[in-house]
C-alpha positions as CSV (number, residue, x, y, z in Angstrom):
1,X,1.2,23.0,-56.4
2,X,3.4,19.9,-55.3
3,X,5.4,19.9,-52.4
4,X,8.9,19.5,-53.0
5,X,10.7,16.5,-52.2
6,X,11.5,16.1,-48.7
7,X,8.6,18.3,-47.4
8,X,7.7,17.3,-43.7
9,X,4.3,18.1,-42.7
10,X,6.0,19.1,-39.0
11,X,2.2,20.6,-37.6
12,X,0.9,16.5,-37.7
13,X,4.0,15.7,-35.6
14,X,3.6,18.7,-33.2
15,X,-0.3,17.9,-33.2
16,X,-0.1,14.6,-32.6
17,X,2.6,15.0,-29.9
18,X,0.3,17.7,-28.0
19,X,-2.9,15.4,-27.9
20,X,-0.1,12.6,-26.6
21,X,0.8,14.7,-23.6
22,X,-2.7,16.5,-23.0
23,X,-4.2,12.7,-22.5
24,X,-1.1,12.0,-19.9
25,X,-1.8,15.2,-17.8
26,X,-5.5,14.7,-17.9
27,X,-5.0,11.5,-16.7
28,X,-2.6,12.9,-14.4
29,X,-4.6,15.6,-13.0
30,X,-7.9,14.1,-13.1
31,X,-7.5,10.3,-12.3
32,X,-6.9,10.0,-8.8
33,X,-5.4,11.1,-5.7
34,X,-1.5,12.3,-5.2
35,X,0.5,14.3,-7.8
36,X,3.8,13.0,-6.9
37,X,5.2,9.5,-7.6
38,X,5.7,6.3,-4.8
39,X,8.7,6.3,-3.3
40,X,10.4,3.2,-2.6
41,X,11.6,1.4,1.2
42,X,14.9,3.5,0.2
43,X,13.6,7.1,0.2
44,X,10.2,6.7,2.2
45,X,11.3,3.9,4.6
46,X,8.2,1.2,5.4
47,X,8.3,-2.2,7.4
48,X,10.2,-5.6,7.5
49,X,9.1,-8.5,8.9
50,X,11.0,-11.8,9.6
51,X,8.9,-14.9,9.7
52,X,10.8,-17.9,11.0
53,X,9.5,-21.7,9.6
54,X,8.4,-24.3,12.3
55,X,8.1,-28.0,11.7
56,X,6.6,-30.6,13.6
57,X,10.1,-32.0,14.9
58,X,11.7,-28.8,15.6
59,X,14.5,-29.0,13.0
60,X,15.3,-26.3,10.4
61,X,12.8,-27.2,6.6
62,X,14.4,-28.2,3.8
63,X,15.8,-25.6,1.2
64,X,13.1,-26.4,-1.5
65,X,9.9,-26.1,1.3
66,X,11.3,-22.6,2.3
67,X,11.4,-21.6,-1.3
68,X,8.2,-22.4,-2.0
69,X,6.7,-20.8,0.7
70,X,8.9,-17.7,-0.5
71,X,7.2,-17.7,-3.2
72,X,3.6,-18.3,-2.3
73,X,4.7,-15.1,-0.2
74,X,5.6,-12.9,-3.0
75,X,2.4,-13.5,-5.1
76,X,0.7,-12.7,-2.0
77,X,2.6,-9.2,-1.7
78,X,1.5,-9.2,-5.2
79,X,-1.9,-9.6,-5.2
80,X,-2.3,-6.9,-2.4
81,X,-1.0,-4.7,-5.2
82,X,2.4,-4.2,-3.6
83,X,5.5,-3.3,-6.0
84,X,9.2,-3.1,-5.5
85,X,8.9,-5.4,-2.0
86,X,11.0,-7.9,-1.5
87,X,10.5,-11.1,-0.1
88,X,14.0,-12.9,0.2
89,X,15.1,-16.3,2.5
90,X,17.7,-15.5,5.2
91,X,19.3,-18.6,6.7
92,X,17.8,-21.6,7.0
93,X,14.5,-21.0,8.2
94,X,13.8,-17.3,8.0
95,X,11.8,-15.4,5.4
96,X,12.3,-11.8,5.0
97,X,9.4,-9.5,3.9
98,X,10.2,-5.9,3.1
99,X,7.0,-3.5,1.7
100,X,7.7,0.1,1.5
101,X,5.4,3.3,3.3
102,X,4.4,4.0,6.6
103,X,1.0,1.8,6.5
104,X,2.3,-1.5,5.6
105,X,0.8,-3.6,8.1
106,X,-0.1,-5.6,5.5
107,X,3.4,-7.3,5.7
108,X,2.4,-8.4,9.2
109,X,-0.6,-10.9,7.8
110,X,1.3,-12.3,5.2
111,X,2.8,-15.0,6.9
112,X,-0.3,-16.6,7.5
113,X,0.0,-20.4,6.8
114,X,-3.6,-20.1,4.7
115,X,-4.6,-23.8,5.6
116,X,-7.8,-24.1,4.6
117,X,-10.1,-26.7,5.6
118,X,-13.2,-28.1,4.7
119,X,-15.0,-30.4,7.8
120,X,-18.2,-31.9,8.9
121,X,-19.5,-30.1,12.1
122,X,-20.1,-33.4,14.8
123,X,-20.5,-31.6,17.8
124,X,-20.6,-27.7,19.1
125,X,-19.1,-28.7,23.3
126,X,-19.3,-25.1,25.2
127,X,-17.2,-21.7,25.5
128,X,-13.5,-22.7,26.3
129,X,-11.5,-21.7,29.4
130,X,-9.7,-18.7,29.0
131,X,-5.7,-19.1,29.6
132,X,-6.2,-23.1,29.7
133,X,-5.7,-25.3,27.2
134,X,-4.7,-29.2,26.7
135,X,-0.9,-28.0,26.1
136,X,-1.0,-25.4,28.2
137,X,-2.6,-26.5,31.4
138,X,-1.6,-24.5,33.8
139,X,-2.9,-21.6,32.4
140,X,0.0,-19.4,31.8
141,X,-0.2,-16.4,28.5
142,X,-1.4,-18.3,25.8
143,X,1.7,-16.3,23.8
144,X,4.2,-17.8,25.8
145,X,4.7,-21.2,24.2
146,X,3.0,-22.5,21.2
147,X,-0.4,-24.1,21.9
148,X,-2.2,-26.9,20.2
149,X,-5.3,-25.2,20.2
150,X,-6.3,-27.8,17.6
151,X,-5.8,-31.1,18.4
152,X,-6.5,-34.4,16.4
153,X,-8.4,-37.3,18.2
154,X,-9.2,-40.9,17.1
155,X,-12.6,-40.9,17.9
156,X,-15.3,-38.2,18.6
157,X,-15.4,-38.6,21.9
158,X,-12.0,-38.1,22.6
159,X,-12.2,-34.9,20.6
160,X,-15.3,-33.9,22.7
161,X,-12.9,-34.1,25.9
162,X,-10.4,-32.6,24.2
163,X,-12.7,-29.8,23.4
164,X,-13.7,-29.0,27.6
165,X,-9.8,-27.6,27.6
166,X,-9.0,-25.5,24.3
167,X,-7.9,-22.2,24.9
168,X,-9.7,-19.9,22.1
169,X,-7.5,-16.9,22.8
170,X,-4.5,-18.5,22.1
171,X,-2.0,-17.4,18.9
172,X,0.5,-19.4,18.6
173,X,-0.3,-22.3,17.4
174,X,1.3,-25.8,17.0
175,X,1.0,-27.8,13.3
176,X,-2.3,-28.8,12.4
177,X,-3.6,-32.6,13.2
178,X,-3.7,-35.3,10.6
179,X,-6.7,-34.8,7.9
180,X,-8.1,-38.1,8.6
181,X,-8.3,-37.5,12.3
182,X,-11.0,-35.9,14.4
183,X,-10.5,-32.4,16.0
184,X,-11.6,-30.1,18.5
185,X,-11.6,-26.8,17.1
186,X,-12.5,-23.1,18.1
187,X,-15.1,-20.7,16.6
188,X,-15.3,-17.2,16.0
189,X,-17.0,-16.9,19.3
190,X,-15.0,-18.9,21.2
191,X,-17.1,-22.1,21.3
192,X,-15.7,-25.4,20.7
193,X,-16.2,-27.8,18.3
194,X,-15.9,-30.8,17.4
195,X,-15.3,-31.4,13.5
196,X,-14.6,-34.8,11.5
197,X,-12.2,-35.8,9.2
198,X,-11.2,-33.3,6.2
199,X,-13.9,-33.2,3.0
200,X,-11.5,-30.6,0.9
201,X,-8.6,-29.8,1.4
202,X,-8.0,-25.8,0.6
203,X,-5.2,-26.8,-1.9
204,X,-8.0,-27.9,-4.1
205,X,-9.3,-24.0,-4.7
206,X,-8.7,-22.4,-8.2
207,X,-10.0,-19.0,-7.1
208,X,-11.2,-16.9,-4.8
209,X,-12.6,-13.4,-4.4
210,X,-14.2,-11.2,-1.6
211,X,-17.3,-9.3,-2.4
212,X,-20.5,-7.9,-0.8
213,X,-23.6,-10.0,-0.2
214,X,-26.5,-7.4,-1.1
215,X,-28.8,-9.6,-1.0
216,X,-28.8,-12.3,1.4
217,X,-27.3,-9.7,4.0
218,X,-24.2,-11.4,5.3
219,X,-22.0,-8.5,4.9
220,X,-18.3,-9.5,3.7
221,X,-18.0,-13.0,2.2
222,X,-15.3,-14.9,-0.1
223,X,-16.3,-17.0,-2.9
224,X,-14.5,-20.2,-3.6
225,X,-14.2,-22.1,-7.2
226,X,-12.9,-25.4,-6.9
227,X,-10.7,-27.1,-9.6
228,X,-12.6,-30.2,-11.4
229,X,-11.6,-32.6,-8.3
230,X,-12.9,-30.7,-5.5
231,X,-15.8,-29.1,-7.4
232,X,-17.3,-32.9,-7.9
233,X,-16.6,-33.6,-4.3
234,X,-18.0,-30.7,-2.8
235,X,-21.0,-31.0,-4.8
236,X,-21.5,-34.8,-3.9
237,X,-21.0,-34.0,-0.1
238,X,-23.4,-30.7,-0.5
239,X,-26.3,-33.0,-2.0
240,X,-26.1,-35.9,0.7
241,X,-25.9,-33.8,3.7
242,X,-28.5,-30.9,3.6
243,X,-29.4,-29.5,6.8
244,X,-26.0,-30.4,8.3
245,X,-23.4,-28.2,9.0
246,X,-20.1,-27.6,7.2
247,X,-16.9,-25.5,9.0
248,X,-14.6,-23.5,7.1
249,X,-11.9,-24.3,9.6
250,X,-8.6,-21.8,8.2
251,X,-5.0,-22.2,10.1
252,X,-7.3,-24.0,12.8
253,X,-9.7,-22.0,13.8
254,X,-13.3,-21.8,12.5
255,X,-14.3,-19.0,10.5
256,X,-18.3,-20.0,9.8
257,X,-20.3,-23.4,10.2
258,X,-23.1,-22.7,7.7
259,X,-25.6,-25.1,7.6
260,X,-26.0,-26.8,3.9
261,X,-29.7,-25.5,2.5
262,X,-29.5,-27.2,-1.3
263,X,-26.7,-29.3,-3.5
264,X,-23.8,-26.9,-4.4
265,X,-22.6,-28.2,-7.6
266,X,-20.4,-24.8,-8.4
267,X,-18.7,-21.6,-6.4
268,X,-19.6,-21.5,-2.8
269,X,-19.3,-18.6,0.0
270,X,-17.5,-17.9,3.2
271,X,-19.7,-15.8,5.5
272,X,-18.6,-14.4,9.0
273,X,-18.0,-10.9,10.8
274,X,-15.6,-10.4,8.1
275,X,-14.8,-6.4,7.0
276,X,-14.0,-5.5,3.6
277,X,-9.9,-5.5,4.5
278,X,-10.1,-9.3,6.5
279,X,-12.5,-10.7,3.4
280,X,-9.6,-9.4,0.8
281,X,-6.6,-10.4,2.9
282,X,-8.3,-14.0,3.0
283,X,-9.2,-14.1,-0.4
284,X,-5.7,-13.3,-1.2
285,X,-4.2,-16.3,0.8
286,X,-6.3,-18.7,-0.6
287,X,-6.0,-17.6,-4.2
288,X,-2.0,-18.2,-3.7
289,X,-2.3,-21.3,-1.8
290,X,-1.6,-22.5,1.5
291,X,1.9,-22.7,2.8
292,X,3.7,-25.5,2.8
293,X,5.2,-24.1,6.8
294,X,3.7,-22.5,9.5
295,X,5.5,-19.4,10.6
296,X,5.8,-17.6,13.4
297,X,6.7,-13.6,13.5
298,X,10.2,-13.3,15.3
299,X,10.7,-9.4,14.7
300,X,8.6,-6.4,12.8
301,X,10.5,-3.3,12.5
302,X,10.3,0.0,10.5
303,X,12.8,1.5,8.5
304,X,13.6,5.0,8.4
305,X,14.2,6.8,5.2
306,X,16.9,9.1,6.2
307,X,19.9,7.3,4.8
308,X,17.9,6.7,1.6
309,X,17.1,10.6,1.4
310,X,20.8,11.7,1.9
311,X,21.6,9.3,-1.2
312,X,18.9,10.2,-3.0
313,X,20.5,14.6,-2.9
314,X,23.9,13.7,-3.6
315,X,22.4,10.9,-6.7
316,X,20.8,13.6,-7.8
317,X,23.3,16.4,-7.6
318,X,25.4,14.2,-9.6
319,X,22.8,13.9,-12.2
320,X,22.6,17.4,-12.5
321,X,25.6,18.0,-12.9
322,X,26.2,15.5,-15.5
323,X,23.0,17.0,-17.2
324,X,25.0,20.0,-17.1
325,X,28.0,19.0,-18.8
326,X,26.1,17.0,-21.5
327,X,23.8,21.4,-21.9
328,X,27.3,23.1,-22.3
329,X,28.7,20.5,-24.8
330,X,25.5,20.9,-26.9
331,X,25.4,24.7,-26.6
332,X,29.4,25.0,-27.3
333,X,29.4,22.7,-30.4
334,X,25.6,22.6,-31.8
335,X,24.4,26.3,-30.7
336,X,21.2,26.3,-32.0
337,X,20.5,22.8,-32.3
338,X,21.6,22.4,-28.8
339,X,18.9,24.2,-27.5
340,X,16.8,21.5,-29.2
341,X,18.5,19.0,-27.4
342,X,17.4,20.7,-24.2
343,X,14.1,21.2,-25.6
344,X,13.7,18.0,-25.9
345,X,14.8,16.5,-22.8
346,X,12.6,18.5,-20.8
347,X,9.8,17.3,-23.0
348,X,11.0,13.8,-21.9
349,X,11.2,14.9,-18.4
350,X,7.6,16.3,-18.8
351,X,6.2,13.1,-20.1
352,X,8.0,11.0,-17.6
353,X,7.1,12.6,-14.4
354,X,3.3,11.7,-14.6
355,X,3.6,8.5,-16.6
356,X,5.5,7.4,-13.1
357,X,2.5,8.6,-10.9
358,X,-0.2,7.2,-13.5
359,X,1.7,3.8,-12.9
360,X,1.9,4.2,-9.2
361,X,-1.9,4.9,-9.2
362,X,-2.3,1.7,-11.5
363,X,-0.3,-1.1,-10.5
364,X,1.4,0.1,-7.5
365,X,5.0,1.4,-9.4
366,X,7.6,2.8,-6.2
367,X,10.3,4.9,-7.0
368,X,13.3,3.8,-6.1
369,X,17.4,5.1,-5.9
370,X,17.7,2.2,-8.5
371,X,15.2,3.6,-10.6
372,X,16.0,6.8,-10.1
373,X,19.7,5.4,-11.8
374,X,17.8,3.9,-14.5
375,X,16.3,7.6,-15.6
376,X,20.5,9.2,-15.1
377,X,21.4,6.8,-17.2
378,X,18.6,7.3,-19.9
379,X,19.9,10.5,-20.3
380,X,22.8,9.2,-21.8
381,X,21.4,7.5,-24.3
382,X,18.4,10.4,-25.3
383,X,21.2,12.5,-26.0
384,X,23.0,10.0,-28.2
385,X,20.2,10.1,-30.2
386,X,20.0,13.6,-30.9
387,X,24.3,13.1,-31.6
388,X,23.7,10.6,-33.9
389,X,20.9,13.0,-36.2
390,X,23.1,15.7,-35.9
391,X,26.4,14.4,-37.2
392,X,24.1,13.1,-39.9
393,X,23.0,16.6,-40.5
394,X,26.4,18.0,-40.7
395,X,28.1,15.5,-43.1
396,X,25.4,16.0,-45.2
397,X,26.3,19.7,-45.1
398,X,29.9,19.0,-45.5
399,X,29.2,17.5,-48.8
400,X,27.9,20.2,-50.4
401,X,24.4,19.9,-49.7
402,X,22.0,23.0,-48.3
403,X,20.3,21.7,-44.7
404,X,17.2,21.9,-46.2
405,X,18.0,19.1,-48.2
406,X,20.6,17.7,-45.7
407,X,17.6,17.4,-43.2
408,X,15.7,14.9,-44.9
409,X,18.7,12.4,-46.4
410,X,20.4,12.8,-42.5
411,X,17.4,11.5,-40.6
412,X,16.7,8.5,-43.0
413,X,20.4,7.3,-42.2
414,X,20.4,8.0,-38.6
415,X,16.7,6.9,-37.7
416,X,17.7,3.5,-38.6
417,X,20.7,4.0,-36.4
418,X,18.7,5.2,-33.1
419,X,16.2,2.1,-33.5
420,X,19.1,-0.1,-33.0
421,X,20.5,1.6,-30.7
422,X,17.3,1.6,-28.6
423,X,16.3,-2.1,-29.5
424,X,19.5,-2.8,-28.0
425,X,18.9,-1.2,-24.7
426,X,15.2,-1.9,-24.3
427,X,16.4,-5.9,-24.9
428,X,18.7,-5.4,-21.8
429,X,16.5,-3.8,-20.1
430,X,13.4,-6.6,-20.7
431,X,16.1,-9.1,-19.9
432,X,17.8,-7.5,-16.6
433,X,13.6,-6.6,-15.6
434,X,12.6,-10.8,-16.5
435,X,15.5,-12.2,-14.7
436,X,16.2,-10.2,-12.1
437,X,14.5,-9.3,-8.2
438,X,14.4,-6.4,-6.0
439,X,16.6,-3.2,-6.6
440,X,17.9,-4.1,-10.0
441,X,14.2,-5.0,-11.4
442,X,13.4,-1.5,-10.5
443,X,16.8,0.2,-12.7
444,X,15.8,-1.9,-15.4
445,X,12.3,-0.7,-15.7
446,X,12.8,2.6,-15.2
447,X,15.4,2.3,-18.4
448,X,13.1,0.4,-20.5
449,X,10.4,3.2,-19.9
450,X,13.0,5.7,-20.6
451,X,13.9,4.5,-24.0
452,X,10.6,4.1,-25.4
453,X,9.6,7.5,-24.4
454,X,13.5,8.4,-26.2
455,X,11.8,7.5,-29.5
456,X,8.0,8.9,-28.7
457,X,10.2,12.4,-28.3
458,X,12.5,11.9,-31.1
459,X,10.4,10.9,-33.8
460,X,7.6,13.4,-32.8
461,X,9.5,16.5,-31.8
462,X,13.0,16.5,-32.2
463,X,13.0,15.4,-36.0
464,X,9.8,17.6,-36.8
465,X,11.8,20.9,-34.8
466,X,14.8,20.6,-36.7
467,X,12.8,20.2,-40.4
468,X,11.1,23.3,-39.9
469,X,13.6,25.1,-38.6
470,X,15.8,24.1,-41.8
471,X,13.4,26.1,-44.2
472,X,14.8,29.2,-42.8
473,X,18.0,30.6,-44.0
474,X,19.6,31.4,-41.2
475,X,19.6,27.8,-40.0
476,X,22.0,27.5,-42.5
477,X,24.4,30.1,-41.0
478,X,27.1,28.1,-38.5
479,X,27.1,31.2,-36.4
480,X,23.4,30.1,-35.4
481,X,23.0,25.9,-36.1
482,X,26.4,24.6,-35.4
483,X,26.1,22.9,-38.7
484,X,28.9,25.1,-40.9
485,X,32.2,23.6,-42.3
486,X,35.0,23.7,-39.8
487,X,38.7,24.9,-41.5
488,X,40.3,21.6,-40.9
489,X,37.1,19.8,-42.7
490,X,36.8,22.9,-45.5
491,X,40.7,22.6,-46.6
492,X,40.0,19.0,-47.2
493,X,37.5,19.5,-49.3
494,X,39.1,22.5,-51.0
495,X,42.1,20.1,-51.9
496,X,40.2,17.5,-53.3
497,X,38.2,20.0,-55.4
498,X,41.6,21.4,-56.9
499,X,43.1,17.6,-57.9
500,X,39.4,17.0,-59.5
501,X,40.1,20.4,-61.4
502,X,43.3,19.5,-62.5
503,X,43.1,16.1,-63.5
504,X,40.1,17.6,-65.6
505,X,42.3,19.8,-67.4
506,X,44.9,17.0,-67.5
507,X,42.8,15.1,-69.7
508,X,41.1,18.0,-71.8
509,X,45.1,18.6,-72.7
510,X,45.9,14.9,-73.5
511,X,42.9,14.6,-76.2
512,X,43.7,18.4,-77.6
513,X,47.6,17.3,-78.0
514,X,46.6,13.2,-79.6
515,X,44.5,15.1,-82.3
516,X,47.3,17.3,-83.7
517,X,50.0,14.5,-83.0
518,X,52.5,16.3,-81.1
519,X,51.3,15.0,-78.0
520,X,51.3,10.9,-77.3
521,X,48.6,10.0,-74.6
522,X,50.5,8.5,-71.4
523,X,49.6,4.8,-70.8
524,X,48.9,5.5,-67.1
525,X,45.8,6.3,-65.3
526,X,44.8,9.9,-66.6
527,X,43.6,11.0,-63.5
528,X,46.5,10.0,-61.4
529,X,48.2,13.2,-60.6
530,X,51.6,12.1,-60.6
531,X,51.3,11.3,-64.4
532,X,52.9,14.0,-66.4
533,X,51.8,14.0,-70.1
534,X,55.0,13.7,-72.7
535,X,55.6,15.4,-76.2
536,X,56.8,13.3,-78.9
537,X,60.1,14.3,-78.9
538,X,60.6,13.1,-75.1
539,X,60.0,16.5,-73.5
540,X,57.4,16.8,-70.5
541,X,54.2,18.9,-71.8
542,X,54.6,21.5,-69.2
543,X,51.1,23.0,-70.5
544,X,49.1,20.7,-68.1
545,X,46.9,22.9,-65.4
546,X,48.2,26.3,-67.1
547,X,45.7,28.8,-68.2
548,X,44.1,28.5,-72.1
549,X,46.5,31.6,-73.2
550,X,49.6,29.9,-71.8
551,X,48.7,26.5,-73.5
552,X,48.3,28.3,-76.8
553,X,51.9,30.1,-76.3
554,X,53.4,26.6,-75.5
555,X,52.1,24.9,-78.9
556,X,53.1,28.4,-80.7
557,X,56.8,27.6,-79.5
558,X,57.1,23.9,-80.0
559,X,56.0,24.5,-83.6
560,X,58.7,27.5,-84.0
561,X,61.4,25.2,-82.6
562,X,60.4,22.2,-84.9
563,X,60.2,24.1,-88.4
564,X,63.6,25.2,-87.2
């Protein structure tokens, strides 16, 4: 037997939306550690660090060095799999660096100028002198003043005397010499070197990684890939000097002198008493490049999230509230279908909450107060969708039509309706997120999230719920769906029935009267009401609208006053 037209198969929609929401909670459940989403620097508080540029002459950088170095400094945060931290310039030589939670230590590295360099080892002098270096000879706290532990020479002998005074222990450290220059340089161990001019540069790496050596036993290393440039370099230098030894010399200080065993035409390794954290945290400066500054830390403080919590209640007493108002409107003027509508939003809700901890898990996603706006206002626009389908429903039903049938014609007008109306805020939402930093990145993707899951809920519940629940009859009762005529609506329609009716009979009378010749056919519109039909004699046909009977006693008397 065929199925009638308009037939929904509702149980693929239902099906389909159950499998939807039992992948999501498996994933939820079953995929990792912490049921509950990030929170933001707002709610959770974390850490913020101020780095402050220093130049070789002292004076402030310019405006488009501090930038860059901005930047190298957010795709560092990045690539440490940090969201929603800011990394912002303040004045004219500070960079701020804000990463939310309790553990994020990992601001603290980021400064890191990242200069990598490639030298020839020419000498290894001795252990240095702690507390005594060539800038600092008196031997006051090596923290006290910025030290050359570094510094460039002319020859190699001048570097080897240089070498007699470094100070290993040293941090704070002056701009690095000249790449064309000798330099005495520290190692891990403290022992001095002497190194020659640069071979690469670190600005020539394309990639780098940290991994495991398994085989060879070195423990932590990073791998480098040079670009075309440095790769042919490298593996010229490689091939000419085996048995020498190479230092990986990063902001100034050697990390490993390997000795060269065989030409290395492709990727080459870092090795030294690396852990897995130092070998990723150096991987991830060079992959973004070395800054363009050096920077020293002026202050490192956390934040607490009390302030943050206390607008987080009242935001979200006002949301419930609002929610509240947007229930008792739907209850008061949909009834039945407004418990759909709050059906349906808690659907959303459900689908929402682990989609947020799934994407904290994955790439790092922090809620914040902005987002937390971007989901109030969301609301707004879910329930606009389920207004738009329902006054659909109920002009449908004003026309005359049964909501069975109403159902059907009412979603194929309004679905094209909410796709605009979501393409609309999902395109200011992709725009705000593209264009956009910090706080208002996060309101904008929490809003573009929101209205994709809108249409996920209203296309595979909402529409399906209110088709079957139209086969019933008493959907079609107002007392129980909200969908009845109202009086105001139901005397309109009343009148324009009656006028249809009338001018009906109007022209039924008009042909009836032209056939028997007593009646001439008025030129004007039959089926303006304000016509009245004339008899030939002049007279107004008064027998327009009356009942059969009464027409027939009208025509009796015309004819009685005419044959007399």
């Amino acid at each position: 037997m065929a199925r009638p037209s308009g037939y929904m198969p509702v149980a693929r929609y239902f099906i389909s939306f159950a499998l939807l929401l039992a992948v999501i909670y498996a994933a939820f459940l079953f995929g990792g550690k912490g049921l509950t989403p990030k929170l933001g620097l707002d709610l959770q508080g974390g850490t913020t660090v101020t780095l402050r540029a220093l130049t070789s002459k002292g004076n402030a950088p310019s405006a488009q060095d501090l930038n860059v170095a901005r930047q190298i400094i957010q795709n560092r945060v990045n690539g440490l799999g940090v969201t929603s931290a800011e990394v912002t310039t303040e004045g004219d030589r500070n960079i701020v660096i804000s990463i939310p939670g309790a553990g994020s230590e990992e601001a603290k590295q980021l400064g890191q100028t990242a200069l990598l360099e490639l030298r020839p080892v020419v000498q290894a002098v001795g252990k240095s002198a702690p507390g005594q270096s060539a800038a600092n000879p008196k031997g006051t706290t090596a923290t006290d003043k910025v030290v050359t532990v570094n510094q460039g020479a002319a020859t190699p002998e001048e570097a080897a005397t240089i070498a007699t005074t470094l100070d290993c222990s040293a941090t704070n450290l002056a701009p690095p010499p000249p790449a064309k220059q000798y330099m005495a340089a520290c190692g891990a161990d403290g022992t001095t070197y002497v190194l020659g001019p640069v071979i690469i540069k670190g600005t020539s790496i394309k990639d780098a990684s940290s991994s495991f050596d398994t085989q060879g036993g070195q423990g932590w290393q990073v791998s480098l890939d040079f670009n075309n440039a440095g790769s042919a370099i490298w593996s010229k230098y490689t091939a000419e000097n085996i048995g020498k030894n190479v230092a990986f010399v990063l902001d100034q200080k050697i990390l490993s002198a390997p000795t060269i065993n065989s030409a290395i035409p492709g990727t080459t390794s870092i090795t030294g008493s690396f852990t897995k954290k130092s070998a990723g945290d150096l991987a991830n400066s060079l992959k973004f490049g070395a800054l363009p500054l050096n920077f020293t830390q002026s202050e490192a403080q956390t934040i607490s999230a009390t302030l943050g919590l206390a607008s987080l209640e009242a935001g979200l007493i006002a949301g419930a509230i609002g929610l509240a108002l947007v229930i008792l409107y739907c209850l008061l003027y949909y009834r039945l279908l407004g418990i759909v509508t709050i059906l349906s939003l808690a659907l959303s809700a459900a689908v929402i909450y682990p989609i947020l901890v799934l994407l904290g898990r994955g790439i790092g996603l922090t809620l914040s107060l902005s987002g937390i706006a971007g989901f109030i206002v969301a609301i707004g626009i879910t329930a606009d969708s389920f207004v738009v389908y329902f006054e659909r429903i109920k002009d449908e039903v004003m026309d005359g039509r049964s909501t069975k049938s109403a159902v059907p014609r009412a979603w194929v007008r309004a679905r094209r309706t909410i796709l605009s109306a979501d393409a609309v805020s999902f395109l200011a939402a992709a725009i705000l997120y593209f264009l956009t930093v910090g706080e208002v990145k996060g309101f904008a993707f929490t809003l573009g999230l929101s209205t994709v899951l809108d249409l996920i809920v209203v296309f595979l519940f909402t529409h399906p719920l209110v088709s079957w629940l139209s086969r019933f009859r008493w959907f079609a009762s107002p007392t129980f769906s909200g969908l009845g005529r109202n009086v105001r609506h139901s005397r309109t329609h009343e009148a324009e029935s009656r006028a249809k009716k009338a001018a009906k009979a109007k022209r039924a009378a008009s042909k009836n009267a032209v056939g028997k010749n007593d009646v001439e056919p008025p030129d004007e519109d039959p089926d303006d009401d304000s016509v009245t039909p004339t008899l030939s004699d002049g007279k107004s046909d008064t027998t327009v609208g009356a009942s059969a009977k009464e027409r027939a006693a009208a025509r009796r008397a015309a004819l009685s006053a005419k044959e007399s």
